[in-house]
RODO-2510 file (C-alpha; in nm, 4 decimals, decimal comma):
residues 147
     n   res          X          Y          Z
     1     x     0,0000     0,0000     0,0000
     2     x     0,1143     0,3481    -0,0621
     3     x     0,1858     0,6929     0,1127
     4     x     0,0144     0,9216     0,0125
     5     x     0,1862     1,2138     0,1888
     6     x     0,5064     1,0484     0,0249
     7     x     0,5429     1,2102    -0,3231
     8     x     0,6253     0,9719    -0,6396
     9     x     0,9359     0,9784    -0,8136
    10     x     0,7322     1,0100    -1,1085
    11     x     0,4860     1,2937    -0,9677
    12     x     0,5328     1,6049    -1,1423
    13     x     0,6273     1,8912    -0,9143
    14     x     0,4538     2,2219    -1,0110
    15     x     0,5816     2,4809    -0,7696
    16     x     0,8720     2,5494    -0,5617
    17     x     0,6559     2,3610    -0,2501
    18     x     0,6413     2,0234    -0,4582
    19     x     0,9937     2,0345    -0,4797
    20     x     1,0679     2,1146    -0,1606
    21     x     0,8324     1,8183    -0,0499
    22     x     1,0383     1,6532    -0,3113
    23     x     1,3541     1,7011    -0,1193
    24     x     1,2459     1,6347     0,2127
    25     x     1,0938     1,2752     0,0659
    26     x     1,4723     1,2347    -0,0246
    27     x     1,6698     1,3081     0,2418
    28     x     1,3919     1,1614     0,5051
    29     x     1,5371     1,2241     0,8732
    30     x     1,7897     1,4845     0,8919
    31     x     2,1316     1,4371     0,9904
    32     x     2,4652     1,5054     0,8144
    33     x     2,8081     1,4339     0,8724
    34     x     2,9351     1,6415     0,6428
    35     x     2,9009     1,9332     0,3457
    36     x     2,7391     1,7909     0,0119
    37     x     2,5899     1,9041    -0,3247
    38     x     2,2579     1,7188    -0,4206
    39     x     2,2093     1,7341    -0,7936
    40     x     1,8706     1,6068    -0,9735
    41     x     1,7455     1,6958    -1,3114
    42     x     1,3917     1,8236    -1,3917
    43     x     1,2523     1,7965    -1,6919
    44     x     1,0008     1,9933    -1,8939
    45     x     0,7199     1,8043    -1,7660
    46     x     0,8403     1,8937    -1,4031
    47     x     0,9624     1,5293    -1,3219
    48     x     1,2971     1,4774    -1,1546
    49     x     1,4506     1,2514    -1,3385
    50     x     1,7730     1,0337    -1,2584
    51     x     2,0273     1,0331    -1,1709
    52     x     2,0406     1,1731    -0,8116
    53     x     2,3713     1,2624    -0,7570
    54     x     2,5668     1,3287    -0,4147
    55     x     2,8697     1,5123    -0,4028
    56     x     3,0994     1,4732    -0,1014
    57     x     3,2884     1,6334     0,1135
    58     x     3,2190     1,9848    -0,0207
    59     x     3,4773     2,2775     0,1523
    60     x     3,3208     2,4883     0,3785
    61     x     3,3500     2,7416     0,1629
    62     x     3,2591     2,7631    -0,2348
    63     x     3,5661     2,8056    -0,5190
    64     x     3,3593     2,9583    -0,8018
    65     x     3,5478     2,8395    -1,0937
    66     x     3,5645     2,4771    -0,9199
    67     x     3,1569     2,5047    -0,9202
    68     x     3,1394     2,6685    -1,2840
    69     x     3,3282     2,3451    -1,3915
    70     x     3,0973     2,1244    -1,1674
    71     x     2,7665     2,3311    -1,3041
    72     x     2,9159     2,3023    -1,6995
    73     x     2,9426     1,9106    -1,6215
    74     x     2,6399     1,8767    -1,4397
    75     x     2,4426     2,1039    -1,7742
    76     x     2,5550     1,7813    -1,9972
    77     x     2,3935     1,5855    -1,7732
    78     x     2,1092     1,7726    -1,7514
    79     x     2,1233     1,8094    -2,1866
    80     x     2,1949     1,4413    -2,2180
    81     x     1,8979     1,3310    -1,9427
    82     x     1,5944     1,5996    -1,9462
    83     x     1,6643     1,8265    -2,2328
    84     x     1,5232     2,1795    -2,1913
    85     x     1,5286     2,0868    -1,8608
    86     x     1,6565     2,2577    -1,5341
    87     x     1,9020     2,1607    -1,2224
    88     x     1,7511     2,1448    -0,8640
    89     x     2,0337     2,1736    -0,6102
    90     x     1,9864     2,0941    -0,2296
    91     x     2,3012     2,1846    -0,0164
    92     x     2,3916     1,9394     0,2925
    93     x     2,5732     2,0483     0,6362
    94     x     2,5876     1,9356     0,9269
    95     x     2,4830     2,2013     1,2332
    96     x     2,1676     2,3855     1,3731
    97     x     1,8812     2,5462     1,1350
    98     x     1,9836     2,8835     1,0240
    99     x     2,1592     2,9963     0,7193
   100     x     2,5366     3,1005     0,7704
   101     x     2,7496     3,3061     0,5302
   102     x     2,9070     3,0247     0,3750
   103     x     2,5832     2,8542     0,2951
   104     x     2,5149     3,1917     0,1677
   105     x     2,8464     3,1755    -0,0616
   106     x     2,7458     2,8530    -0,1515
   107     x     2,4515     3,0200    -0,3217
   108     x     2,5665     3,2972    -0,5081
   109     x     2,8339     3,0873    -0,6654
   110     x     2,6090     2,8301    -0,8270
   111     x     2,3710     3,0933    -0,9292
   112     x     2,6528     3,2591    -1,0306
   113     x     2,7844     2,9451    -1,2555
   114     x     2,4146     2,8874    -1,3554
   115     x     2,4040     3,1789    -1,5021
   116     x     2,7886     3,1109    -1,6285
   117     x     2,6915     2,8330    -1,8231
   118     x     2,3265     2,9084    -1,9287
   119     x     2,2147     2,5674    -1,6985
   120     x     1,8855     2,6868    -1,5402
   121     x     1,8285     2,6161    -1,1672
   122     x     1,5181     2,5848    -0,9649
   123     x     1,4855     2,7215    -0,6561
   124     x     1,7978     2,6060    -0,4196
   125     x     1,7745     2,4768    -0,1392
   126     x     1,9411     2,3968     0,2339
   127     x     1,9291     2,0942     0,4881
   128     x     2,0893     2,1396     0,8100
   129     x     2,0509     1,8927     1,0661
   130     x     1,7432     2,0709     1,1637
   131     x     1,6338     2,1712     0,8960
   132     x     1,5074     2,2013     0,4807
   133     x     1,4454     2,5092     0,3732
   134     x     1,4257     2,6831     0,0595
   135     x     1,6483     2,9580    -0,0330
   136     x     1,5061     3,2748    -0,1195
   137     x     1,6884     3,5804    -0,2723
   138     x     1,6178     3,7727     0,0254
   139     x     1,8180     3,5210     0,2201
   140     x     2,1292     3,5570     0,0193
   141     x     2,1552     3,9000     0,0836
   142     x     2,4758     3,9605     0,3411
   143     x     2,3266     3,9317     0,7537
   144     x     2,2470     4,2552     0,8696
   145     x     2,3778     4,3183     1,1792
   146     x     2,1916     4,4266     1,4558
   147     x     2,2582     4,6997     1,7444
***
C-alpha cells in the first residue's frame, strides 16, 4: 500500500513547494556528517529525473570556478537526461537550522555558474541537521547586523 503524503518519483512537481516536499521525501530524517551538493534533473514536464547525484565532502567554503566546472558538467547531464530541462540543487551540512554566510556563498556561486553556463536552476535549497528550507533571494543577501 502506498503513502500518500510520500510524493512519487514520477509525480510532477509544479511549484517550488512540490519540490521542496520533493527534497524532504529524499533526504527523510535529517542528519549530516558532512558538506554535500545534491544534484537532480527536472525535466520539462516537471519530473525529476535520474540520476540523483551526491557530491561529497564539499569545503566549507565555495571556489567559483571549481563550481562553474561542476555546473558546466552537471548542464551535460542535464542536456543528455531531461533536455530543456533545469538543475535542482539541495546543499547538505551538518549544524543547527539557520543559514550562515558560507551557505550563503554557496549560493551565489552556483547561481553565479548557472548563469555562467546558461544551466537553469530551480529554486535552491538547504538541509541542516534541523532543517530544509528553501532559499530565497532575500536570504542571500549579506546578515544585517543588529545593534
Amino acid at each position: 500500500m502506498s503513502d500518500p503524503t510520500f510524493p512519487s518519483p514520477d509525480d510532477p512537481m509544479p511549484d517550488q513547494r512540490a519540490l521542496h516536499e520533493r527534497w524532504c521525501a529524499l533526504m527523510g530524517e535529517l542528519g549530516f556528517s558532512r558538506r554535500a551538493l545534491w544534484l537532480a534533473c527536472v525535466d520539462v514536464d516537471r519530473r525529476m529525473v535520474p540520476p540523483l547525484v551526491k557530491i561529497d565532502e564539499c569545503p566549507t567554503s565555495p571556489d567559483p570556478a571549481g563550481v562553474r566546472q561542476l555546473l558546466a558538467q552537471a548542464r551535460s547531464l542535464v542536456d543528455d537526461g531531461a533536455p530543456d530541462g533545469s538543475l535542482a540543487v539541495l546543499l547538505t551540512r551538518p549544524g543547527r537550522a539557520g543559514i550562515t554566510e558560507d551557505d550563503r556563498a554557496w549560493a551565489r556561486a552556483l547561481l553565479d555558474a548557472g548563469r555562467f553556463v546558461r544551466l537553469p536552476l530551480e529554486v535552491l535549497h538547504l538541509a541542516t541537521d534541523e532543517a530544509l528550507v528553501a532559499l530565497a533571494p532575500d536570504d542571500l543577501a549579506h546578515a544585517r547586523r543588529t545593534a
